[in-house]
C-alpha positions in Angstrom: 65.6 73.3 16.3 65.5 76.8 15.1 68.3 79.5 15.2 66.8 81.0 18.1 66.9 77.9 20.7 69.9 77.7 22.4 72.3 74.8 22.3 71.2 71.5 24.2 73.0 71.9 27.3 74.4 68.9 29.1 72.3 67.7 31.7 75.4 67.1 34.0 75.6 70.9 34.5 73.0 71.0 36.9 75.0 68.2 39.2 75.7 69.7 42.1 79.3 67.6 42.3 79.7 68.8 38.9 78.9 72.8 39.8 81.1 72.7 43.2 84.0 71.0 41.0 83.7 74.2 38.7 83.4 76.3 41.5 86.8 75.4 42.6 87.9 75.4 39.2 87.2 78.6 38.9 88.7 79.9 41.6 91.8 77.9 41.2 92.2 79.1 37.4 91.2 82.9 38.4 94.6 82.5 40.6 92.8 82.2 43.7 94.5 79.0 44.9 95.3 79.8 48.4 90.9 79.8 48.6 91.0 76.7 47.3 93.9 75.4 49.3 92.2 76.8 52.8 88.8 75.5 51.5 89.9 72.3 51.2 92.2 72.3 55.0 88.6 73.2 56.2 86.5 70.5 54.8 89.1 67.7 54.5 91.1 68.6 57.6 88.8 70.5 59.4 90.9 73.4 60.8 88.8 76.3 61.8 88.4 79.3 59.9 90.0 81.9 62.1 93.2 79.6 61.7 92.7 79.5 58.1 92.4 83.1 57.7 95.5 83.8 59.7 97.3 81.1 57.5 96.5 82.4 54.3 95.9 85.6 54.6 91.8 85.7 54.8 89.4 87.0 57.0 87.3 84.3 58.8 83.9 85.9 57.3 85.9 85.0 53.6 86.1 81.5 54.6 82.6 81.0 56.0 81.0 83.2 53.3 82.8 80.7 50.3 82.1 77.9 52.7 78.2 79.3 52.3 78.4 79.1 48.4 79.6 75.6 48.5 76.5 74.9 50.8 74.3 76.7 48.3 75.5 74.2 45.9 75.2 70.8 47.8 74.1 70.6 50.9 75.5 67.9 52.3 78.7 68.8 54.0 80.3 64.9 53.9 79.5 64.4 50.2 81.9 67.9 49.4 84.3 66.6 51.8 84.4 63.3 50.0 84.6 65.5 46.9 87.3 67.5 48.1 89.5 64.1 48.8 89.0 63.4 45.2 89.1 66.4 43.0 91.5 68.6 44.7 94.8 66.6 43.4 93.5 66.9 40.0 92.8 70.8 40.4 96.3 71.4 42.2 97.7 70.7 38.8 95.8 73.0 36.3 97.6 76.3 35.5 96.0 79.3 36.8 94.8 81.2 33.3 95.0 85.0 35.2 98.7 86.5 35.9 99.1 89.7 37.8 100.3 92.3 35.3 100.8 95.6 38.0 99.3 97.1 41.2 95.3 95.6 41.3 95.2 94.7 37.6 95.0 90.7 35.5 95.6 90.1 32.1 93.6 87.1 30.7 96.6 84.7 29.1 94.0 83.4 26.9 92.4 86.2 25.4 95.2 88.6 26.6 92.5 91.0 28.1 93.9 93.5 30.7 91.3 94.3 33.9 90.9 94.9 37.0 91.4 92.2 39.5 87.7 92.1 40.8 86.7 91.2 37.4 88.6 87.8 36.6 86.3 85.7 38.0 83.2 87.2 35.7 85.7 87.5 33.2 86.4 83.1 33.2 82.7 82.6 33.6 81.3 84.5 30.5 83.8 84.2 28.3 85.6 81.2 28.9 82.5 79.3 30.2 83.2 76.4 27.8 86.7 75.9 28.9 85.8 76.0 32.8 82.7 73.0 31.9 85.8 71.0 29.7 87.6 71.4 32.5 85.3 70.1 34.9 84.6 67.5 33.1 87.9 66.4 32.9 89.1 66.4 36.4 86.0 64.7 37.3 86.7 62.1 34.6 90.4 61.5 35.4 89.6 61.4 39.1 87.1 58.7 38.1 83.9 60.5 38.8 82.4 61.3 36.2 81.3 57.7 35.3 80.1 57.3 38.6 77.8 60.7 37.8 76.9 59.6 34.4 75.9 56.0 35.3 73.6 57.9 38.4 71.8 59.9 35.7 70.4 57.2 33.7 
């Protein structure tokens, strides 16, 4: 392998249980976790969207368009329920790595980066991509998925 091939990347990465679990992660760790929270009353519970989006603040178009993504990444709507039922305890209880520092603005408590809200989400995926896979990784292995994943693979 030369200097200029990139590092082996796990094949797990390209699991679509794996990529919604990171999703949410994501979101969650960004600070979003009333998304989280309402995405998981809609799949798990299966409350509409325009009760959703009165409850916590959304549009309905912001729960259908996340719902959308999630649909992008595995299509089938039982297996990311089933999902949900699993991983969500284990995401309720990772700290949020984003805190509001004034009127539309983040600060990064990792790398102590000050920007606007918009941008946390990009922030998290570039440069704290190999945080957001280890912590994927983990919640999938503490829930007891990720055996289950590995084992599928082979």
């Amino acid at each position: 392998m030369s200097i200029a091939d990139p590092a082996p990347r796990n094949p797990l990465f390209n699991n679509p249980l794996f990529r919604v679990t990171r999703f949410l992660i994501l979101q969650w760790i960004s600070g979003d976790e009333k998304l989280v929270k309402a995405l998981y009353d809609s799949y798990v519970h299966g409350v509409p969207s325009s009760v959703l989006a009165q409850r916590y603040g959304f549009t309905t178009r912001t729960i259908t368009n996340y719902r959308y993504r999630i649909g992008s990444i595995c299509s089938s709507t039982n297996l990311v329920t089933t999902l949900m039922k699993i991983v969500f305890p284990y995401i309720e209880k990772l700290k949020p790595i984003i805190e509001p520092v004034g009127e539309g603005k983040v600060m990064c408590r990792i790398c102590k980066i000050v920007m606007p809200e918009s941008a946390a989400k990009l922030h998290i995926s570039y440069s704290h991509r190999k945080l957001l896979n280890e912590l994927a990784l983990k919640v999938l292995e503490e829930s007891g998925l990720l055996e289950k994943l590995l084992a599928k693979q082979r």
